[in-house]
C-alpha atoms as a printed R data frame, in Angstrom:
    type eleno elety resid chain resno       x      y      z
1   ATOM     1    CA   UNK     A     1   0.000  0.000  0.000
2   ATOM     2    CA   UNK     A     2   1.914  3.194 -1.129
3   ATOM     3    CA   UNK     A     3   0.537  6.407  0.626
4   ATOM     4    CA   UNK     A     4   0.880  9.647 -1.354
5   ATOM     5    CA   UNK     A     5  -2.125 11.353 -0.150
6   ATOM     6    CA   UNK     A     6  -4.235 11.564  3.031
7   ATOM     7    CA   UNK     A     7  -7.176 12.594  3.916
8   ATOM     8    CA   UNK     A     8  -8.626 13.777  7.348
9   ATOM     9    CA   UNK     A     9 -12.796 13.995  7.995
10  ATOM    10    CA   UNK     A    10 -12.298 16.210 11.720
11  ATOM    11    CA   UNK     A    11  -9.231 17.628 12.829
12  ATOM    12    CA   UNK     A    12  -9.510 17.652 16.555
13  ATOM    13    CA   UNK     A    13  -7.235 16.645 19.289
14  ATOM    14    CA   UNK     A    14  -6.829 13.853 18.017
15  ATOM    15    CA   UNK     A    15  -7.022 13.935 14.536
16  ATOM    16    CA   UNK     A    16  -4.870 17.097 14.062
17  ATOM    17    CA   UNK     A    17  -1.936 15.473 16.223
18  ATOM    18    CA   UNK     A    18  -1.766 12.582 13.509
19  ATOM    19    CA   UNK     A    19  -1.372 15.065 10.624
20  ATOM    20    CA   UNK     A    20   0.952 16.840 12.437
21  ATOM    21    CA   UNK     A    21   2.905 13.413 13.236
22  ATOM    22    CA   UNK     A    22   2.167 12.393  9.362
23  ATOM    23    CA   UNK     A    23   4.048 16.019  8.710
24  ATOM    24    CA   UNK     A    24   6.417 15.430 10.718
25  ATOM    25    CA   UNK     A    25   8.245 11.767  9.721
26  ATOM    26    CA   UNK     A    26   6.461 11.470  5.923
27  ATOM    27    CA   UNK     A    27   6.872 15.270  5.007
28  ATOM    28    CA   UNK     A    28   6.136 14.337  1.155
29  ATOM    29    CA   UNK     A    29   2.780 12.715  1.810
30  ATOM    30    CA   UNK     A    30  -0.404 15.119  0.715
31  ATOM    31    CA   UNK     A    31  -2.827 15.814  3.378
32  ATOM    32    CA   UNK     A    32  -6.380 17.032  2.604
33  ATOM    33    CA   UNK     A    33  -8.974 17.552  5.358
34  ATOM    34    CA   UNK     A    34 -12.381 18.456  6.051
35  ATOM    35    CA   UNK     A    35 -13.862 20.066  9.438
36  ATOM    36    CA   UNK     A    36 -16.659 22.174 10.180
37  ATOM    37    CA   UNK     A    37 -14.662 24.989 11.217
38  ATOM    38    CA   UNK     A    38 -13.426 26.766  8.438
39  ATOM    39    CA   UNK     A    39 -11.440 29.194 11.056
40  ATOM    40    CA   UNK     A    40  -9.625 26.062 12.481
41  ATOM    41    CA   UNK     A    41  -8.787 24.395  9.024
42  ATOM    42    CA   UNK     A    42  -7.464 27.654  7.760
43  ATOM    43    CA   UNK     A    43  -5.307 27.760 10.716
44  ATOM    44    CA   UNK     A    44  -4.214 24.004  9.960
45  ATOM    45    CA   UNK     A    45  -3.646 25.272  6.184
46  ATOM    46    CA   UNK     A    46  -1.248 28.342  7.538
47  ATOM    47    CA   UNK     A    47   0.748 26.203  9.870
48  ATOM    48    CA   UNK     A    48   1.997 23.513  7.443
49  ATOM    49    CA   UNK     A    49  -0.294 20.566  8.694
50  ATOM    50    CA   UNK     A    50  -2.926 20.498  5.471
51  ATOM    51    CA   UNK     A    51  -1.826 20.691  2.144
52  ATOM    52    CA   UNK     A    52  -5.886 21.080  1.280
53  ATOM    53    CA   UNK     A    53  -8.966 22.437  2.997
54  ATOM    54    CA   UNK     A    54 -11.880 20.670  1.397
55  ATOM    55    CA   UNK     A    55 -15.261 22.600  1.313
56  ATOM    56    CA   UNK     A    56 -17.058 19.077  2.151
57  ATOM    57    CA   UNK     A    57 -16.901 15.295  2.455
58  ATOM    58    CA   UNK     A    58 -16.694 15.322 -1.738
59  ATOM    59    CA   UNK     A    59 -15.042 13.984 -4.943
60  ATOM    60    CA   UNK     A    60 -11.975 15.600 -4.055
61  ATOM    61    CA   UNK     A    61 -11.272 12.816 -1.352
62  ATOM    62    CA   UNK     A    62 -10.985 10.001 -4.281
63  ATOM    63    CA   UNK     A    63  -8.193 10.834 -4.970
64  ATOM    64    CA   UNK     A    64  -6.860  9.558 -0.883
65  ATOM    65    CA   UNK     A    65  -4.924  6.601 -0.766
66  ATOM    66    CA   UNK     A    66  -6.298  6.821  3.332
67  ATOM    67    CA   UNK     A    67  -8.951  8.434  5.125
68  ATOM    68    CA   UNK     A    68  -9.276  9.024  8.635
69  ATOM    69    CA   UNK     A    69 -12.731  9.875 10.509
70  ATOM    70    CA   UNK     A    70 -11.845 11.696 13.259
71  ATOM    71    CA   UNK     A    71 -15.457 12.886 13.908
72  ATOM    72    CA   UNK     A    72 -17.145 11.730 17.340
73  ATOM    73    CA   UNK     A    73 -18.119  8.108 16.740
74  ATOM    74    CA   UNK     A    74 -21.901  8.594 15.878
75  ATOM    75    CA   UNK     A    75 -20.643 11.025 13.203
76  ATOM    76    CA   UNK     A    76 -18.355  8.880 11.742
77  ATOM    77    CA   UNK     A    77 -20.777  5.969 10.893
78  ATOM    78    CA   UNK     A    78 -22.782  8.493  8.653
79  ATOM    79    CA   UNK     A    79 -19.748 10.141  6.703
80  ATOM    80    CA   UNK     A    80 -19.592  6.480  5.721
81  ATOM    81    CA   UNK     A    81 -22.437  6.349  3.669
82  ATOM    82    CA   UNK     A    82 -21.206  9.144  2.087
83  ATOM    83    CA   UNK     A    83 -17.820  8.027  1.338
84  ATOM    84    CA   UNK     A    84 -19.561  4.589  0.196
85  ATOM    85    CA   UNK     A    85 -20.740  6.520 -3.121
86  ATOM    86    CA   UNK     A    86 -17.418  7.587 -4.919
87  ATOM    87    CA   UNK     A    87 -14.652  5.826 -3.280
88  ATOM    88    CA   UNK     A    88 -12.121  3.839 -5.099
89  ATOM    89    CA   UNK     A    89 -12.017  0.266 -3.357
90  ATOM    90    CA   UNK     A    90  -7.930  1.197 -3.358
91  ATOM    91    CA   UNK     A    91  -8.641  3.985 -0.687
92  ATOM    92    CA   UNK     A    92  -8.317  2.352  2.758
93  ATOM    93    CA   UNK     A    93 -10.487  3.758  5.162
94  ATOM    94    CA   UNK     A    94  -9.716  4.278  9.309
95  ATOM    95    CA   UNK     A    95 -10.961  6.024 12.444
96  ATOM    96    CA   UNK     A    96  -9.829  7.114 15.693
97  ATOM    97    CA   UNK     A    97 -13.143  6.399 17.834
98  ATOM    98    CA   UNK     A    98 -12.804  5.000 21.421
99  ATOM    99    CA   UNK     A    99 -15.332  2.432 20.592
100 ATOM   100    CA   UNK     A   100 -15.684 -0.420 17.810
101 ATOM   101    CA   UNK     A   101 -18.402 -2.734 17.393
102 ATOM   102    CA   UNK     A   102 -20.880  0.428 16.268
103 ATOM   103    CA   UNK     A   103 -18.138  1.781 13.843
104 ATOM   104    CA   UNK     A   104 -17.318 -2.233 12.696
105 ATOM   105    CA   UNK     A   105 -21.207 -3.201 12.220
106 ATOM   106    CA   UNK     A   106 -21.895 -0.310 10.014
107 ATOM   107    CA   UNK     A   107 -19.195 -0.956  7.877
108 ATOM   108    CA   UNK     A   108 -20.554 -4.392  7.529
109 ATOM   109    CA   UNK     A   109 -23.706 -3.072  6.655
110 ATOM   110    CA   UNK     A   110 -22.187 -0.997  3.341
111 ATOM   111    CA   UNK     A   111 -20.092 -3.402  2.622
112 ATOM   112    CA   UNK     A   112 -16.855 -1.963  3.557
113 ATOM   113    CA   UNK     A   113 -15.090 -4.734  5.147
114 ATOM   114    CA   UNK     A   114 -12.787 -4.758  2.425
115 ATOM   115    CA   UNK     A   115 -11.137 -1.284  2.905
116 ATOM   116    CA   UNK     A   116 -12.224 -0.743  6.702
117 ATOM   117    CA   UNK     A   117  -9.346 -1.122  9.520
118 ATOM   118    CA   UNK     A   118 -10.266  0.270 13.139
119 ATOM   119    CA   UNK     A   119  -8.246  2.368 14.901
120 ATOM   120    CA   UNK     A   120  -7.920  3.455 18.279
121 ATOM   121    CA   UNK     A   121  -5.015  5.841 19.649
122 ATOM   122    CA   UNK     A   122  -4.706  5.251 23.465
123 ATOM   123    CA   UNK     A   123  -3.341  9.183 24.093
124 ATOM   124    CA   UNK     A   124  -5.630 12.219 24.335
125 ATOM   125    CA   UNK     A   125  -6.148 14.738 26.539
126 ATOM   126    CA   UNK     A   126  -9.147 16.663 28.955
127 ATOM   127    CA   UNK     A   127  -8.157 19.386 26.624
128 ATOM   128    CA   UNK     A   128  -9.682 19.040 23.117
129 ATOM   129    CA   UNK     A   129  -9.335 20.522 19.500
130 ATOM   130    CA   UNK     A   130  -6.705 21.278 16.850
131 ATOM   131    CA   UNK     A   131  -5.357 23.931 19.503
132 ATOM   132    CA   UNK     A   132  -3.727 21.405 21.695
133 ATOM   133    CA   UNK     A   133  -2.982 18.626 19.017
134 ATOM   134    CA   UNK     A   134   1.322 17.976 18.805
135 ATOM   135    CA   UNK     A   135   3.031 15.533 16.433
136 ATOM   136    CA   UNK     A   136   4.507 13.887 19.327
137 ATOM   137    CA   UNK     A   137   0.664 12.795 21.172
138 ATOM   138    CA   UNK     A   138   0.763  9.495 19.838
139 ATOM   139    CA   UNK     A   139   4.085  8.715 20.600
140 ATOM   140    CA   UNK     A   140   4.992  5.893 23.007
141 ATOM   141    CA   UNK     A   141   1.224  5.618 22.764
142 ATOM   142    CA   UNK     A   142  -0.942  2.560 22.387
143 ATOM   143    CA   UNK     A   143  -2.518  2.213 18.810
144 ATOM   144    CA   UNK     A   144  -5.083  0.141 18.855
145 ATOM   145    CA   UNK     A   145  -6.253 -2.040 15.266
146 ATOM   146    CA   UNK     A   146  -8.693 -3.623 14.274
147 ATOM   147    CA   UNK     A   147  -9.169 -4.832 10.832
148 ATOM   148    CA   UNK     A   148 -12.009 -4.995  8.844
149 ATOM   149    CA   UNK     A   149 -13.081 -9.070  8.027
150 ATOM   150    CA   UNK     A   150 -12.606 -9.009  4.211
151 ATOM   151    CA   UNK     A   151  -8.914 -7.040  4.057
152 ATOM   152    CA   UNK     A   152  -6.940 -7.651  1.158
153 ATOM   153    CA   UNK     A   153  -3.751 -9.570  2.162
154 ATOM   154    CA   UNK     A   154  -0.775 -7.607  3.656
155 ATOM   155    CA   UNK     A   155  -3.278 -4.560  3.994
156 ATOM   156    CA   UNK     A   156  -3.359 -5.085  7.924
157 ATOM   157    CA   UNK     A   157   0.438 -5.092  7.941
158 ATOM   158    CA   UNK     A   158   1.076 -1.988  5.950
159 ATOM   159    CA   UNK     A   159  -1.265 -0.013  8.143
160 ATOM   160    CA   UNK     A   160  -0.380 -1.357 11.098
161 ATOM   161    CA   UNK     A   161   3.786 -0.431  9.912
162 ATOM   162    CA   UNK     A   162   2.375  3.086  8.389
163 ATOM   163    CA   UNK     A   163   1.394  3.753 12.136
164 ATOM   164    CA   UNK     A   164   4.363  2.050 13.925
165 ATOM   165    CA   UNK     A   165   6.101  4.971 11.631
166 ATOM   166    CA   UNK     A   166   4.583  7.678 13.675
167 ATOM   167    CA   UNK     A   167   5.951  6.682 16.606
168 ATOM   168    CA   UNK     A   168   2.635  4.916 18.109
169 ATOM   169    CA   UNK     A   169   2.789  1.707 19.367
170 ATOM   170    CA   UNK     A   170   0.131 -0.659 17.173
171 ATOM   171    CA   UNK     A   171  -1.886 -3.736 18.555
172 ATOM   172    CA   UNK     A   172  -3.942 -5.604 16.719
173 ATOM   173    CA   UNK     A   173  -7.381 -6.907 18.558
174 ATOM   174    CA   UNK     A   174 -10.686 -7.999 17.656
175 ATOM   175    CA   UNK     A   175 -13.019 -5.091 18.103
176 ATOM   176    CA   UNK     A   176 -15.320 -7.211 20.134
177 ATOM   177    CA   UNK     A   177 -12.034 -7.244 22.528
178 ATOM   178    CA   UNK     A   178 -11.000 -3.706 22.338
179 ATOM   179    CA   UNK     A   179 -14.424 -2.443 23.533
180 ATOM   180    CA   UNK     A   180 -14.728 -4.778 26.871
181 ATOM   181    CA   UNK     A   181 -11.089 -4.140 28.045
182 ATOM   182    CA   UNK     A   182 -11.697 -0.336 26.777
183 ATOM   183    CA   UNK     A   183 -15.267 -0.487 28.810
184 ATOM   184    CA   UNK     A   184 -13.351 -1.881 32.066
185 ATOM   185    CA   UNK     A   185 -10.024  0.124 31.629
186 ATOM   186    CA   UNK     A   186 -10.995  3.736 30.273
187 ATOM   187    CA   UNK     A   187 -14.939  3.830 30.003
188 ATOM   188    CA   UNK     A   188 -15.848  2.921 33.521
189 ATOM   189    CA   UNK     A   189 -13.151  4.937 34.844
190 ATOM   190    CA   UNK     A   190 -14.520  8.110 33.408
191 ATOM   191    CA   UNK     A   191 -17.766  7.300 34.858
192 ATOM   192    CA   UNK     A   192 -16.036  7.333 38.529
193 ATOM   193    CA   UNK     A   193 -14.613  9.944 37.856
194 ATOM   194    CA   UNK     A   194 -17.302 12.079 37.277
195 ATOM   195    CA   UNK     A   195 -19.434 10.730 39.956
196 ATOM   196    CA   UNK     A   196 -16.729 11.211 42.474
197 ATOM   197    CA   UNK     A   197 -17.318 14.674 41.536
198 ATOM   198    CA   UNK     A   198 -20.684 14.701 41.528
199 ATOM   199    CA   UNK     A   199 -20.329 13.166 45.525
200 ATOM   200    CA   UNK     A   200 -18.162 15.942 46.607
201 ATOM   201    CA   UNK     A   201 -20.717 18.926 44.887
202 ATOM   202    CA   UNK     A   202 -23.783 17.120 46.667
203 ATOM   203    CA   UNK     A   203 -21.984 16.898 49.679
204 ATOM   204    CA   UNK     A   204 -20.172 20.005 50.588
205 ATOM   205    CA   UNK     A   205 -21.036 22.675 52.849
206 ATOM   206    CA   UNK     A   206 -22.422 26.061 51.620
207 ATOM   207    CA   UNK     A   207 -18.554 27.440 52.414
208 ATOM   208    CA   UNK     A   208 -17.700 24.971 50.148
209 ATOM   209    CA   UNK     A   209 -14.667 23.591 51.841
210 ATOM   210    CA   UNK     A   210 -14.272 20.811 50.268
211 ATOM   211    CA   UNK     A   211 -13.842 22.137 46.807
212 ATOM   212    CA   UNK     A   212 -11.374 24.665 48.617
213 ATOM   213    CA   UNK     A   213  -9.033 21.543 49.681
214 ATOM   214    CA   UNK     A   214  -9.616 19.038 47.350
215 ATOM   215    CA   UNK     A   215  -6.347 18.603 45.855
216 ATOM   216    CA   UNK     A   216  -3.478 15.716 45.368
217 ATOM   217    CA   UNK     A   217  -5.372 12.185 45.249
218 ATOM   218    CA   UNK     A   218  -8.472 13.450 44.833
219 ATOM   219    CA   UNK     A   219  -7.397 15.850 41.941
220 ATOM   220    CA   UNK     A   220  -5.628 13.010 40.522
221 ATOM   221    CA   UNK     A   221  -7.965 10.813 40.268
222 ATOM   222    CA   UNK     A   222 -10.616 13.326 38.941
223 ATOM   223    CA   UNK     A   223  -8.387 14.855 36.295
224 ATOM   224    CA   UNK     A   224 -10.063 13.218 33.623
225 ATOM   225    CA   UNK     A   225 -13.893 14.349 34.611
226 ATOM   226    CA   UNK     A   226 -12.378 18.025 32.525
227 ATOM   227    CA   UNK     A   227 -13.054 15.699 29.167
228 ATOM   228    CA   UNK     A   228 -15.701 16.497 26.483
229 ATOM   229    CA   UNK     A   229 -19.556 15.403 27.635
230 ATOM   230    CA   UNK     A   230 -20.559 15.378 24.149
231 ATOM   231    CA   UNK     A   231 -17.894 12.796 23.324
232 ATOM   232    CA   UNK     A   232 -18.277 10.931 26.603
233 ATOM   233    CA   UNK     A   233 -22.001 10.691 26.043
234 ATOM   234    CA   UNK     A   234 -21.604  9.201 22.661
235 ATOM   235    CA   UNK     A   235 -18.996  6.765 24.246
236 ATOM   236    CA   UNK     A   236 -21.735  5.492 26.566
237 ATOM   237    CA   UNK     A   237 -24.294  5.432 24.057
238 ATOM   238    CA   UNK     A   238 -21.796  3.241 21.770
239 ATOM   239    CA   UNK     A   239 -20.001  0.750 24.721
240 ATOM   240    CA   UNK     A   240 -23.092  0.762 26.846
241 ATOM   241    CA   UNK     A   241 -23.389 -3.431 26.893
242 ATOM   242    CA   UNK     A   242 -19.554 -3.533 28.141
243 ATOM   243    CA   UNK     A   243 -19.792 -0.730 30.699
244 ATOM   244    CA   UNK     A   244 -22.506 -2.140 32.310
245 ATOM   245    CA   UNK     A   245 -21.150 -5.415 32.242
246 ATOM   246    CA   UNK     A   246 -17.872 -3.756 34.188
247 ATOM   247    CA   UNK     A   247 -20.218 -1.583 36.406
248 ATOM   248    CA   UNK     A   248 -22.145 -4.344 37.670
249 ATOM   249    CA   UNK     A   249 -19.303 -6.126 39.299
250 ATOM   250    CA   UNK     A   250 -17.644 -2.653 40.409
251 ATOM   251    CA   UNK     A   251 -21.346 -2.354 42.216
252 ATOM   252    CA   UNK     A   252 -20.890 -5.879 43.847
253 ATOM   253    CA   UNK     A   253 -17.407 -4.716 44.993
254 ATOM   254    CA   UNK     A   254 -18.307 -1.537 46.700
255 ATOM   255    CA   UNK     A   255 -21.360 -3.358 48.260
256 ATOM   256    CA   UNK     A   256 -18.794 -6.025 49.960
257 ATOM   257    CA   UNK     A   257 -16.702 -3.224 50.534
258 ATOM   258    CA   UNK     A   258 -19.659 -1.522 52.514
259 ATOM   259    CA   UNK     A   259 -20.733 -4.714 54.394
260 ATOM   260    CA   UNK     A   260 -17.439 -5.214 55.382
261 ATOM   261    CA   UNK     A   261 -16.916 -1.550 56.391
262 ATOM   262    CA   UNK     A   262 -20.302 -1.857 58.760
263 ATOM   263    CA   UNK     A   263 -19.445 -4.975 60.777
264 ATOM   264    CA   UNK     A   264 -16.122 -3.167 61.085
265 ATOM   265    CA   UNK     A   265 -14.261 -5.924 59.557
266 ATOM   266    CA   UNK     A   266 -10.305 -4.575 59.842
267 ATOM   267    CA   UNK     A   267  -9.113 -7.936 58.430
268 ATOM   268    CA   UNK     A   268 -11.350 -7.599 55.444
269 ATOM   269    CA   UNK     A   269 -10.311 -4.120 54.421
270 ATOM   270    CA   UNK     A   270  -6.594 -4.385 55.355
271 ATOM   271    CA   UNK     A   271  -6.491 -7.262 52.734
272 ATOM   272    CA   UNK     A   272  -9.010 -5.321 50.201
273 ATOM   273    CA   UNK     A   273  -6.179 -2.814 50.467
274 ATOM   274    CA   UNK     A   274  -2.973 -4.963 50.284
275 ATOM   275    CA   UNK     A   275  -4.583 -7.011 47.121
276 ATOM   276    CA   UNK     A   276  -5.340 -3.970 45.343
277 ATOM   277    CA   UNK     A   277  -1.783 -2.346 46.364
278 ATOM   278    CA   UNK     A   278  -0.062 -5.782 44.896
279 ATOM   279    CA   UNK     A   279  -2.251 -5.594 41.690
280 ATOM   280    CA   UNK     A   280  -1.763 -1.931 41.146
281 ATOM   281    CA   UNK     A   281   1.716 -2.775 41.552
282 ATOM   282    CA   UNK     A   282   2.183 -5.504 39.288
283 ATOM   283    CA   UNK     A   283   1.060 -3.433 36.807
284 ATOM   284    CA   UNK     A   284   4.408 -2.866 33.710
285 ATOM   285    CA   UNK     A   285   5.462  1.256 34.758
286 ATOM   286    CA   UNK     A   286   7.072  2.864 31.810
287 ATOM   287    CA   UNK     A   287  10.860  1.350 32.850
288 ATOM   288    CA   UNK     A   288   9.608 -2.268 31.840
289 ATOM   289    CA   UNK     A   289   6.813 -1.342 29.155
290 ATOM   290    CA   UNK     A   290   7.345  0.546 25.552
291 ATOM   291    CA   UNK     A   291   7.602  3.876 27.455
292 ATOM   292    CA   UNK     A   292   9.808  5.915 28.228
293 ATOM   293    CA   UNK     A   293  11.022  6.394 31.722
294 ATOM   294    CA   UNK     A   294  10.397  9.265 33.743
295 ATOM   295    CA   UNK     A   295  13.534  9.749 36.087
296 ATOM   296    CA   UNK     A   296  11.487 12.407 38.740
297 ATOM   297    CA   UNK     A   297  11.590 13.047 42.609
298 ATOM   298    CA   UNK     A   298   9.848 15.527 44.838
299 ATOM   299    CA   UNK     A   299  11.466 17.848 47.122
300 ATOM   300    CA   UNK     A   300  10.351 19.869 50.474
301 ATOM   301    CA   UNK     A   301  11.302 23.673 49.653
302 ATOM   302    CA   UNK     A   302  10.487 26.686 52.171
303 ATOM   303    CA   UNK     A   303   8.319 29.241 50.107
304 ATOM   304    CA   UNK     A   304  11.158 32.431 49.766
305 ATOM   305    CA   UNK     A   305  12.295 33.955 46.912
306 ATOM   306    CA   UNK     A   306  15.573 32.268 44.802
307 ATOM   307    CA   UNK     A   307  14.471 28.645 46.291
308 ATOM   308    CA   UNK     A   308  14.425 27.489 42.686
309 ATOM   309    CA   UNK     A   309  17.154 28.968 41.601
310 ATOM   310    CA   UNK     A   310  19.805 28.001 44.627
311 ATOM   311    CA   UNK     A   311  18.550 24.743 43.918
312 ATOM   312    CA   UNK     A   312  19.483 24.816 40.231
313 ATOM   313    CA   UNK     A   313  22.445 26.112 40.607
314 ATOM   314    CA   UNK     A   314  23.901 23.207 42.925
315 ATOM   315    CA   UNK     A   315  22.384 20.807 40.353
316 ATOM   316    CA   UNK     A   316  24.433 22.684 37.857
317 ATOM   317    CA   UNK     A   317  27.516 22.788 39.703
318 ATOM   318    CA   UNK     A   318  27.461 19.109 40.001
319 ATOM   319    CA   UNK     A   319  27.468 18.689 36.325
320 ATOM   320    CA   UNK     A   320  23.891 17.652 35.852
321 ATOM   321    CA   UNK     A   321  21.032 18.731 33.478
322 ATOM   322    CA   UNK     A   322  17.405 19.287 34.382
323 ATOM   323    CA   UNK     A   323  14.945 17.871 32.409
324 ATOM   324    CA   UNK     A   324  12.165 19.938 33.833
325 ATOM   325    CA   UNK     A   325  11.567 21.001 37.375
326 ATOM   326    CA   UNK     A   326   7.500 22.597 38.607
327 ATOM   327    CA   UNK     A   327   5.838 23.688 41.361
328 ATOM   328    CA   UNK     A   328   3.212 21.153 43.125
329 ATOM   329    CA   UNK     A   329   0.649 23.214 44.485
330 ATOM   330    CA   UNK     A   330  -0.056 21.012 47.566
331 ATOM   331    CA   UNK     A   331   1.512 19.422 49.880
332 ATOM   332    CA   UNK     A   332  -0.055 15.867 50.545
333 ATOM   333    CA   UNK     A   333   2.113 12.888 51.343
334 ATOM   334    CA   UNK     A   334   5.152 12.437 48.794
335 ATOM   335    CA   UNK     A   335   3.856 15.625 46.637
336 ATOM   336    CA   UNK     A   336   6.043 17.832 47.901
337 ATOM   337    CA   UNK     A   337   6.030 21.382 46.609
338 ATOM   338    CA   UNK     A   338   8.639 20.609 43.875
339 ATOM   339    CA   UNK     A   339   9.256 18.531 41.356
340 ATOM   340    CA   UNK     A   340  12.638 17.790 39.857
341 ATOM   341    CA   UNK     A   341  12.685 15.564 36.844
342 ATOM   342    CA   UNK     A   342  16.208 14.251 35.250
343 ATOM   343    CA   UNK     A   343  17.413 12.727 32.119
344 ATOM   344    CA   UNK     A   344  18.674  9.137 32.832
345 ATOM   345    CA   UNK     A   345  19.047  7.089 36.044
346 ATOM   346    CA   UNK     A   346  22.673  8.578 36.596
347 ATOM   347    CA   UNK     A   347  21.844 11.969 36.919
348 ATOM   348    CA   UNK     A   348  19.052 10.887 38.929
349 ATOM   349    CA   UNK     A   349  20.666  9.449 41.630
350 ATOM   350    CA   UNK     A   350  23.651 11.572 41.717
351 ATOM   351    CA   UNK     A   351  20.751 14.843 42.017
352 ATOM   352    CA   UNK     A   352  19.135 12.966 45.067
353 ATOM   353    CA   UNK     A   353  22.765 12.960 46.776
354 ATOM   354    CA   UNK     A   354  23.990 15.883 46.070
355 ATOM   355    CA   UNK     A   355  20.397 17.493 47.430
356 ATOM   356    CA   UNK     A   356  20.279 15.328 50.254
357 ATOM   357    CA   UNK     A   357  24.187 16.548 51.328
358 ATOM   358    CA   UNK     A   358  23.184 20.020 51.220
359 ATOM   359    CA   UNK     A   359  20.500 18.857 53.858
360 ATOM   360    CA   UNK     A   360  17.155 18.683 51.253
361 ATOM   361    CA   UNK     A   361  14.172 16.659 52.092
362 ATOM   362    CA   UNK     A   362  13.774 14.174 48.818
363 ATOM   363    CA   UNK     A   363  11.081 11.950 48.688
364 ATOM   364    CA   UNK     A   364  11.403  9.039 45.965
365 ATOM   365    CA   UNK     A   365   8.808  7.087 43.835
């Protein structure tokens, strides 16, 4: 399959980050794209990222080699149809949607198998739109596909190597599979998320003091309740079967949890704790997975002016390179009020003695 030209149907988040990563390592390839915002195309047209702003979904994207939707899901399955009238059976068609089967059954249903692969990047954002899309969002990233039943051989291969040359990390799974580990692992998550939210708005006081301290776990944990409701809603509406599958055991856990936590059971929860802390654990961190580690430690600073900079400078004098160093705004177990972050293991270690000589409180992850 040789790519020369590209076409995007939405240029979002997530769609304008893989132009700009299709820019970036295949500079020669032709991009073409098609949003309803003719301000935020334009914009895409001035900065390098589209070759072609197309008025609609028309004739003019025959001539792609591939086509990503990168429309919310719903939307997607009827630029289809369209598509279905004056495509070439050459041009191999793709999306970005967090959810599968709906995408996968109406491609069935016109007949698209042939030319249909599913994709699903596993990178985003809970800021949205072309404004905060960068080449590099994919990268070290999950890239979920799944192909389309009636692929032409090697297709799947080429597509899946096309997106292993952005920098993304491709796996291939059934769509039936992607949606219930997507339901358990991102879906239902979301849903938490926003109803731990919801708890602490129904809940707090008219001073509202718990919004005032809510901050390091709960913040955390919460982070991603900032995402679009018009593309979580369609989500739901898409992966409803799976997330209620996940839900109803999450329910059945939180009701032993509550049992337990009413006959006072300290056994119960001390082990509800330690199994959880062993899974959690278990679980690959970027040092034994595809990405890349983060060499980062937290350190206790008194509040006065030049605290940043006295620290640099010792870091400097000892020969060693910050990565990036930030201010945590809360001080809550190991989040200390700054965060140092290094370039390799070396100068991580050698940072935490140096700091420590000159009498530093570092806390380590």
């Amino acid at each position: 399959m040789k790519i020369e030209s590209v076409g995007f149907i939405g240029l979002g988040l997530i769609g304008g980050s893989i132009a700009k990563a299709i820019k970036m390592y295949h500079p020669q390839i032709r991009i073409m794209a098609y949003m309803r915002s003719r301000d935020t195309l334009e914009k895409a047209v001035r900065e390098g990222d589209v070759d072609l702003a197309c008025q609609a979904v028309d004739q003019e994207f025959a001539s792609c080699d591939l086509i990503y939707l990168c429309a919310p899901v719903a939307t997607n399955a009827r630029y289809l149809e369209k598509l279905k009238t004056f495509l070439p059976k050459t041009c191999l068609l793709t999306d970005v949607g967090s959810t599968k089967t709906d995408i996968h059954e109406k491609v069935k249903a016109l007949g698209l198998t042939g030319q249909f692969i599913g994709g699903h990047p596993m990178a985003g954002s809970e800021k949205t739109g072309y404004e905060n899309a960068k080449p590099h969002l994919i990268e070290n990233a999950y890239y979920i596909i799944t192909p389309g039943e009636d692929l032409p051989a090697g297709i799947a291969e080429e597509f899946t190597a096309f997106t292993a040359s952005l920098k993304a990390i491709p796996l291939v799974l059934d769509y039936r599979q992607h949606d219930f580990i997507t339901g358990c692992v991102s879906h239902l998550p979301h849903l938490i998320a926003s109803s731990l939210v919801e708890l602490v708005k129904d809940l707090d006081s008219p001073q509202e003091l718990m919004k005032q301290i809510a901050a390091g776990g709960f913040k955390d944990i919460t982070r991603i309740a900032s995402s679009s409701p018009e593309m979580w809603e369609q989500i739901c509406m898409t992966n409803s079967s799976n997330i209620l599958k996940a839900l109803e055991h999450y329910q059945g856990q939180l009701e032993t949890l509550r049992q337990e936590l009413i006959q006072k059971d300290s056994a119960k929860i001390h082990d509800f704790f330690a199994a959880a802390r062993e899974y959690r654990n278990s679980i690959p961190d970027a040092s034994s997975g595809p990405l890349k580690k983060v060499y980062a430690f937290y350190c206790d600073m008194v509040d006065e002016a030049g605290g940043i900079a006295t620290l640099a400078t010792i870091l400097a004098s000892g020969g060693i390179s910050l990565r990036n160093i930030g201010i945590v705004h809360n001080r809550e177990f190991e989040e200390a009020v700054l965060r140092v972050e290094l370039y390799d293991e070396e100068a991580y270690h050698k940072a935490v003695a140096l700091l420590r000589k000159y009498r530093y409180t570092i806390y380590e992850r």
